[in-house]
N, C-alpha and C positions, 0 to 999 in steps of 0.2 A: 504494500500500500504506500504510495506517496505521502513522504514525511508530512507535510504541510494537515494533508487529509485525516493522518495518523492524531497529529497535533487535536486537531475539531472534534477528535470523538473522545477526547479524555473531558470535553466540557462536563464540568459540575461533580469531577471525581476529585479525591483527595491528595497530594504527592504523600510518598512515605517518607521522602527525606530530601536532606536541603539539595537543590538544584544548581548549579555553581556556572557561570560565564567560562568561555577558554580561556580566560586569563585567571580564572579564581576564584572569581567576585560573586558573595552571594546573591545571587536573581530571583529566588522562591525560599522560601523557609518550609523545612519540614513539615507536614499537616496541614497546608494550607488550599481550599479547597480552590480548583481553576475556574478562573472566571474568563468571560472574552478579553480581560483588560491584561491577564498573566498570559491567555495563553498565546497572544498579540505580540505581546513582549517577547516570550521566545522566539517567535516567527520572526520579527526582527532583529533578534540577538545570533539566528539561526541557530537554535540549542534544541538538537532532540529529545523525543519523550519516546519511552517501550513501556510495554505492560509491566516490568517489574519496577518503573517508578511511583505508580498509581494503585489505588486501594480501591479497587470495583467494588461499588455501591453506596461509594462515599457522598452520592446525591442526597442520600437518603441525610446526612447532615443537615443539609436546609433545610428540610422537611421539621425536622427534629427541632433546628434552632428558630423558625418560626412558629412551631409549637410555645416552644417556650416563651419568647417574647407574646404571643397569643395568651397568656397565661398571666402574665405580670399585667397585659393591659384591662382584663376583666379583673382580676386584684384591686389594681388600682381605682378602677371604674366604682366597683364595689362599695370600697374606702371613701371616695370623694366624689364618687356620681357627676367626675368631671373626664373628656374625653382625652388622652393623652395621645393628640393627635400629630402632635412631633415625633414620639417615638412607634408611630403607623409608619407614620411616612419616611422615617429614618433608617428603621431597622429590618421589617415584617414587605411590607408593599416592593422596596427593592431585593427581596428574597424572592417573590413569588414571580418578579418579572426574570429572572435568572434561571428559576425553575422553567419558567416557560418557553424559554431558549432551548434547553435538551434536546438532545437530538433525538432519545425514546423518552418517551411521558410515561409510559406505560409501568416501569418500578416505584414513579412516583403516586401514581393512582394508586398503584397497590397499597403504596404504605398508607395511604392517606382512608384505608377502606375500614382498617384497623378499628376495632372498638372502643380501645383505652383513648381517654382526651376524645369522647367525638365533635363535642363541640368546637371545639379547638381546630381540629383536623377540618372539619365542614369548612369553616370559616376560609381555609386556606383553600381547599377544595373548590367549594364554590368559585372563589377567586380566579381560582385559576381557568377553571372551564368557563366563566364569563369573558376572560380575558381570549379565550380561543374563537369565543363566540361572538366577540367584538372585530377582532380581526377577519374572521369569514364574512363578518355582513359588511366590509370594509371600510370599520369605523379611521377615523384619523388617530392620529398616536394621544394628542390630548384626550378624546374622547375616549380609548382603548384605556387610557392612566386611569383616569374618573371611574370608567365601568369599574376595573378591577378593585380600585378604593373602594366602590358602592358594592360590589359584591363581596369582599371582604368583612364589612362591615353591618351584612345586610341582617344578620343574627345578633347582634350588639347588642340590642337589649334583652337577652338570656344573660344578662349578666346583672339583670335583678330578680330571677326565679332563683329558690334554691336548687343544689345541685343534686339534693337530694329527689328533687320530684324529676330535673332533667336526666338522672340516670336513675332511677327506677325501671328494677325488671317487669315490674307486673303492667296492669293494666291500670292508666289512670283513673281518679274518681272524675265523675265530673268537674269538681270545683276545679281539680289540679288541671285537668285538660283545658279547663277555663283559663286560667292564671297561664298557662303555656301559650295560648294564642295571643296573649296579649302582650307579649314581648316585641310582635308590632309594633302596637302603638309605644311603648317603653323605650324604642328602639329609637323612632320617629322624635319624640320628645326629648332625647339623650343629644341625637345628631341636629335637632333645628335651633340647640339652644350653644353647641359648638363650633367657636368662633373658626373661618377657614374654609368650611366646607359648602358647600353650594344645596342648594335644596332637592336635587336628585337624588344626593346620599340620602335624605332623612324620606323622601318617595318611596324608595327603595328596601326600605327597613320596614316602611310600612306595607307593600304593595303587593312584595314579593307572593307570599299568600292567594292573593288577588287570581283571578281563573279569566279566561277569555267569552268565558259560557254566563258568567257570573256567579259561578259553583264556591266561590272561595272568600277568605274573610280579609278582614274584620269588618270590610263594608258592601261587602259582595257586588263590586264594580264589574264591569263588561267592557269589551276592549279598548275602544276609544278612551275613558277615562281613566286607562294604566297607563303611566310612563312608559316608553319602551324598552329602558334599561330595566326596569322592572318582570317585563316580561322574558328579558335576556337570564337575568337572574333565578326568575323563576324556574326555567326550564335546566339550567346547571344546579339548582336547588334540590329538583324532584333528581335527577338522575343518582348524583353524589349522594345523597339518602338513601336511594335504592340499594345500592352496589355496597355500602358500607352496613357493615355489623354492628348492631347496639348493642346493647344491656338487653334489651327483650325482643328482640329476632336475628335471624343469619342473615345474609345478604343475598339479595336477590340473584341469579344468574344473569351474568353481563349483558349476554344476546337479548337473554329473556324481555330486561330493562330498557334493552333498547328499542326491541318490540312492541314495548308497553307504551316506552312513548311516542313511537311512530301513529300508533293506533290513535294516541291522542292530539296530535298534530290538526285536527278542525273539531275539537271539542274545548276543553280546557288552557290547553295552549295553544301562542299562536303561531302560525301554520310557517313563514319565512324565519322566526328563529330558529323553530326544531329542522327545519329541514337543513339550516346550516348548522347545524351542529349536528346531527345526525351524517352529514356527508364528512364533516371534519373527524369526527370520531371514526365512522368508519375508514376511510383516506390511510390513517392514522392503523389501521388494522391488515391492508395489501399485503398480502405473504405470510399471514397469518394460517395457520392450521386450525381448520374447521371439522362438524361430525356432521351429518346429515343425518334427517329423519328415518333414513332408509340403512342408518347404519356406515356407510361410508363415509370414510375421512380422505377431504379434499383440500384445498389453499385456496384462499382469494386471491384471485387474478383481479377483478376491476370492480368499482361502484359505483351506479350508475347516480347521476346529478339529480335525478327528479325518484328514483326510488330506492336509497340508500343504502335498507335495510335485508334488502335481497341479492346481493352480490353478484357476479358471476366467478364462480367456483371450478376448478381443474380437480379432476377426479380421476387418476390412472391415464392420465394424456386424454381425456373425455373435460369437454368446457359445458358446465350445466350456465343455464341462465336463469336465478332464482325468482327472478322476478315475470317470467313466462311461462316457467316449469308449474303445473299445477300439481303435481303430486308429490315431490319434493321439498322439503323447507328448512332451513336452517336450525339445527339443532341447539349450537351449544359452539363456542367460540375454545382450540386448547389453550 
């Protein structure tokens, strides 16, 4: 593989040890995880990198260190019911745009599916598939920055439930499921009262909920009256819920999820986000190993733009076309 190419895929791993210039000079420290700005540097320093400089999986670091900071900032909120909105934008917000640079998303979904911290995990989650979602419907970079902020932030006020009803295994009582929906509006009222932010963050907090049919709360609006970031949100909201394990269910199967909200694409949501994000995710999936209904395991060869969720599929040198095929269907994604 060409060094330069070799360079791009170490994006977002960790070095094991310090990286030294030909003349000596240390250029990386130990541990530090590559960003485009180190690995930029080597490319002009022309200093190669091999797989025994790098610690595969060390993406998963971001993940981990915006957990954490996700963690201090509901603390904090907690504490002083004030939004610490410098270290969003400081420490969390340029993590999740770094993650979204990777060249595979796909270890990071994983880790982020995790039950332990869901709240936590969502937050970034969301974020991030908002951000993917922004870029397919080809928002401008300002408005891509916004989204992500607004989808980051869009669960913000779960950080006036207790944690004890939001990780609860069983089933809620009413009241608590009461007191759960309203972190909307909690959310709403945290973000319009925080200086900085523009009134689509605090739309967004409220919205998200919001359905296109008018199925959804807390004021059971219909489409015209959701923002459309909200509706970008919502739909990276329902998915990343799905696919992620809680305290009181397993997580959905991936295809299954994505099936489910393909079906919902002229009900509930609406019908131009899911469909970009249904094409980005699958996109995202080409050369994947697939099971079919009938048993056989094939690869996605291509997605079609207007029916995302039906592939066409290679099966023993045989090309199905899942979206003409009627007795065939997409079982289950390996």
């Amino acid at each position: 593989m060409d060094i330069c190419l070799r360079r791009y895929q170490y994006y977002g791993l960790r070095v094991n040890k310090n990286i030294y210039s030909r003349m000596g000079t240390l250029v990386i420290p130990a541990y530090t995880i590559l960003t485009w700005k180190e690995i930029d540097m080597l490319r002009h320093l022309n200093i190669p990198l091999d797989e025994g400089d790098v610690e595969h999986g060390s993406i998963l670091f971001l993940v981990e260190s915006a957990i954490k900071e996700m963690k201090e900032v509901c603390e904090k909120i907690r504490f002083s019911d004030q939004l610490p909105l410098h270290d969003i934008r400081e420490k969390i917000i340029p993590i999740i745009v770094e993650m979204s640079q990777h060249i595979d998303l796909k270890p990071i979904f994983n880790h982020l599916e995790q039950h332990d911290d869901y709240t936590y995990r969502h937050s970034i989650g969301v974020a991030l598939l908002s951000r993917l979602i922004g870029k397919a419907k080809g928002l401008s970079s300002p408005e891509i920055l916004e989204l992500t902020t607004a989808g980051f932030l869009h669960d913000i006020g779960k950080a006036h439930i207790p944690e004890e009803i939001l990780n609860k295994p069983g089933k809620l009582t009413r009241e608590e499921f009461s007191l759960v929906k309203d972190h909307t509006k909690f959310g709403y009222d945290l973000l319009r009262k925080a200086s900085g932010l523009s009134v689509r963050h605090a739309l967004v907090a409220l919205q998200h909920h919001e359905r296109e049919d008018g199925s959804g709360y807390p004021y059971g609006l219909k489409g015209k009256d959701i923002d459309p970031y909200s509706k970008i949100v919502a739909v990276a909201d329902v998915f990343h819920a799905m696919i992620s394990k809680r305290s009181y269910k397993e997580p959905v199967p991936f295809y299954t999820v994505l099936k489910e909200i393909s079906d919902d694409m002229y009900g509930p949501l609406e019908p131009s986000t899911t469909l970009c994000f249904l094409r980005r995710i699958m996109d995202m999936l080409i050369g994947s190993s697939v099971i079919l209904s009938n048993g056989s395991e094939g690869k996605i060869i291509m997605v079609s733009s207007t029916d995302p969720v039906h592939p066409l599929v290679e099966v023993n040198g045989k090309y199905i076309d899942l979206s003409k095929e009627q007795t065939i269907q997409l079982d289950r994604i390996v």
